[in-house]
N, C-alpha and C positions, 0 to 999 in steps of 0.2 A: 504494500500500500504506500501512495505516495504521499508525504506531510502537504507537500505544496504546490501549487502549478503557476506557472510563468506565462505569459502572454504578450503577446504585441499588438496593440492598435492599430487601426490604419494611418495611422499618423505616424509610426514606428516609434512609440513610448510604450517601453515594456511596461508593464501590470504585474505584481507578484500574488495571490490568491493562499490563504494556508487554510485546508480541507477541513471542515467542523468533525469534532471526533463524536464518534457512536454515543459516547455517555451525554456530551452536553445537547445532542439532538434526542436522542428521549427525553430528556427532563423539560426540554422545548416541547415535544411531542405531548408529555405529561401535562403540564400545564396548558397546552392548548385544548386537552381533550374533557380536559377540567372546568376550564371557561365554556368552552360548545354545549356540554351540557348544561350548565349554570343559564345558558340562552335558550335550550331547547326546554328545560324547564320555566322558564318565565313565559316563552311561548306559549305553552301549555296554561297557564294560567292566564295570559289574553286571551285566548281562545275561549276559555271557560269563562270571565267576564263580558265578551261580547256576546255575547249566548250561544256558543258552539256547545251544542248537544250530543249525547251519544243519538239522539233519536232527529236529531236535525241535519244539517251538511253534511256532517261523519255519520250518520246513521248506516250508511252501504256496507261502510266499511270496515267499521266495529263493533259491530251490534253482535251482541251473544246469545245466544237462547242457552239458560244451561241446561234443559231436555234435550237439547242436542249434543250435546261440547260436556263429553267426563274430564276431570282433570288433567289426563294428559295432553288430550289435546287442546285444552285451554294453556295449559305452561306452553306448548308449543309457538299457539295463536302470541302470546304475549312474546314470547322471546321471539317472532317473529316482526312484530312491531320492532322491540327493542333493535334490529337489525336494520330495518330500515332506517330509522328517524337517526343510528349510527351511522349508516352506510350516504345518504340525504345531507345530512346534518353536514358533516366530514365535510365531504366537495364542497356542498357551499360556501361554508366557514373557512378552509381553507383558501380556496379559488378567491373568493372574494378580498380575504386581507391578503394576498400574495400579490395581487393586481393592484390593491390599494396603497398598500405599502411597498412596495418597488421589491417583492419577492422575502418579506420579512408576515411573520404573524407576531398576533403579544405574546406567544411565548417563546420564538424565535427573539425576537428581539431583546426580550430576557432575558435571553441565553447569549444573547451577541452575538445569531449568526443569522445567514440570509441564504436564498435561494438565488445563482447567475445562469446563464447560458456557458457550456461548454467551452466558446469561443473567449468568456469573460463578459461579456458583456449582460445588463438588464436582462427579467425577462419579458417575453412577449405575451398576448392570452394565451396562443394554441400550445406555448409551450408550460403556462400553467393551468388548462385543463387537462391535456394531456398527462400531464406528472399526476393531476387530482383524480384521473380517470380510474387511474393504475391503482391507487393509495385504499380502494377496499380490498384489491387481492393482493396485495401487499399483509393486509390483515392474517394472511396463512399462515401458521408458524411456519413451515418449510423456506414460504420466502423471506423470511428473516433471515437465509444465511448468505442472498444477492448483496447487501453492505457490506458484509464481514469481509467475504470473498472476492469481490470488486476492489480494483486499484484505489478507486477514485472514491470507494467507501456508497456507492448509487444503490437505491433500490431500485425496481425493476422499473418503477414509474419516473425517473430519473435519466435511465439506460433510456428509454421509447423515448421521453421528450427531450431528451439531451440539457441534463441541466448537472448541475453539483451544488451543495451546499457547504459555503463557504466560511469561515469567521471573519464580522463582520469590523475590522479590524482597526482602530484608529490610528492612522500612517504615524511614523516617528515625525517628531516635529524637524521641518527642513530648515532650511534659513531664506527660505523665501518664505514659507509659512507664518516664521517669526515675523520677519518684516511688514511682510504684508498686513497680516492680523492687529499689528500697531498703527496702519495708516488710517488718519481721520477720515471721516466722508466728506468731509471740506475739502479736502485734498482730490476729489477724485473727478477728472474728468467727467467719463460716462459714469453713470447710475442706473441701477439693477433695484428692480423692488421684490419682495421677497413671493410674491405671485411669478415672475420671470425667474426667479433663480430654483423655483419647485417643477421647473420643467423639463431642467438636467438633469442625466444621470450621475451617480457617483464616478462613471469611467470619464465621462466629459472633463469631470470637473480635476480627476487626479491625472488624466492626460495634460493638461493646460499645465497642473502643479509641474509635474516631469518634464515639459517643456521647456518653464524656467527654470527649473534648477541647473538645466544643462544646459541652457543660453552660452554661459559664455566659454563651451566648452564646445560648439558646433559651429564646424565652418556657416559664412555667410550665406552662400547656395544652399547648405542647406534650413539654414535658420527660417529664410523666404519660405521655401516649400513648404516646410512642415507649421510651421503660421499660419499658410493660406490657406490649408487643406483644415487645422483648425477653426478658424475665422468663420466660414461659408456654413458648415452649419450650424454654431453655435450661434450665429446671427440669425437662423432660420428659426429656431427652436426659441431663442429670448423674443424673436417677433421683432427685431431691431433692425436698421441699416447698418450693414457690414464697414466698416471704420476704413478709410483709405489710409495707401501700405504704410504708412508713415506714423501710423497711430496706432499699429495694431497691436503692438506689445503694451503699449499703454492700457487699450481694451481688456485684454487678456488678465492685469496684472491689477488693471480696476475690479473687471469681475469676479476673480479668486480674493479681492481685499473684502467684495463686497460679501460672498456667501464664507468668509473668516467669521464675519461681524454676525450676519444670521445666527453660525453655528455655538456664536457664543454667548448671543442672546437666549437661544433656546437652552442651554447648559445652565446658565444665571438662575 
């Protein structure tokens, strides 16, 4: 198994990834499964204050007659429910904070780690329904041994949609970082509001950081290139006019000063 994976952007700024281990993704998994229910039981009790009856809207579907239904097969009918509203519950709870939080849930996040794309990168839907698809036959104990045995540490729903799960990792402080994160907003050219700066991913944002760091370490040819190919659509995604070439490191170095200050507003 491998601790960590390495990547390169299209921009050629490598990426370093270090692989979430088995233990802090159960206890992610634990508490997630813990909150889903704590939700499907509050559902359960909307439903029963809006006046959802056994004999109303759910009447089709769980109505009992017990002249019919001996004991076994009522334990069956029940733990048959209990499968679904797990099996229901699971995707949606999942799918849904994975899309909403940029491939993190609250007990992932807890945990401090996140779901990416194989390439490194966010993910997309198809590849977090796909991964949520997998995640009730994943419930097999047999397939509990595709982590173990896996490099990359992947259950099976993982392997199909090509994802890994990463720790979610707070870079060593650079010295651009430093700097940066001490520049007033007074100081700053262009301005970012924290609506445009939630529309980056985290690779955008430590692609630009790895850029400067090794500014004055790359020839001029190529300093131009890998700026432009930045520039284009980081301007496309803030919704901004791309800075002409004379500006653009300023751009760049505004914007990382700007989502510094975000990050440490929201830590405050």
């Amino acid at each position: 198994m491998h601790d960590s994976l390495k990547f390169e952007t299209p921009e050629n700024v490598q990426v370093r990834f270090h692989l979430a281990g088995l233990g802090t993704r159960f206890v992610a998994w634990f508490i997630d499964q813990f909150l889903m229910w704590i939700l499907l039981f509050c559902l359960l009790i909307l439903l029963v204050l809006v006046g959802v009856s056994l004999e109303g809207v759910l009447g089709d579907i769980v109505s009992i007659d017990p002249d019919e239904m001996n004991e076994h097969d009522l334990g069956m009918y029940v733990i048959g429910l209990i499968l679904l509203a797990s099996g229901l519950g699971s995707f949606v709870y999942f799918s849904a904070l994975e899309l909403l939080m940029h491939g993190q849930t609250l007990g992932k996040r807890a945990c401090g780690i996140r779901v990416v794309k194989l390439d490194g990168f966010s993910l997309d839907a198809s590849s977090i329904l796909i991964r949520n698809v997998f995640r009730v036959i994943d419930t097999v104990p047999f397939m509990w041994l595709f982590p173990l045995l896996s490099q990359r540490s992947q259950r099976s729903g993982d392997m199909v949609g090509g994802t890994i799960v990463v720790n979610d990792e707070t870079p060593e402080i650079s010295d651009v970082r430093t700097q940066l994160a001490e520049r007033s907003p007074l100081e700053a050219e262009f301005r970012f509001d924290a609506s445009a700066l939630k529309r980056l991913l985290p690779s955008d944002l430590e692609a630009v950081e790895r850029l400067l760091e090794r500014w004055h370490s790359l020839p001029e040819s190529q300093r131009e290139g890998l700026t432009q190919r930045l520039i284009e659509p980081l301007a496309a995604k803030l919704q901004v006019a791309a800075p002409p070439g004379e500006r653009r490191v300023r751009f760049l170095e505004d914007l990382l000063a700007a989502e510094f200050r975000r990050q440490n507003r929201r830590l405050g």
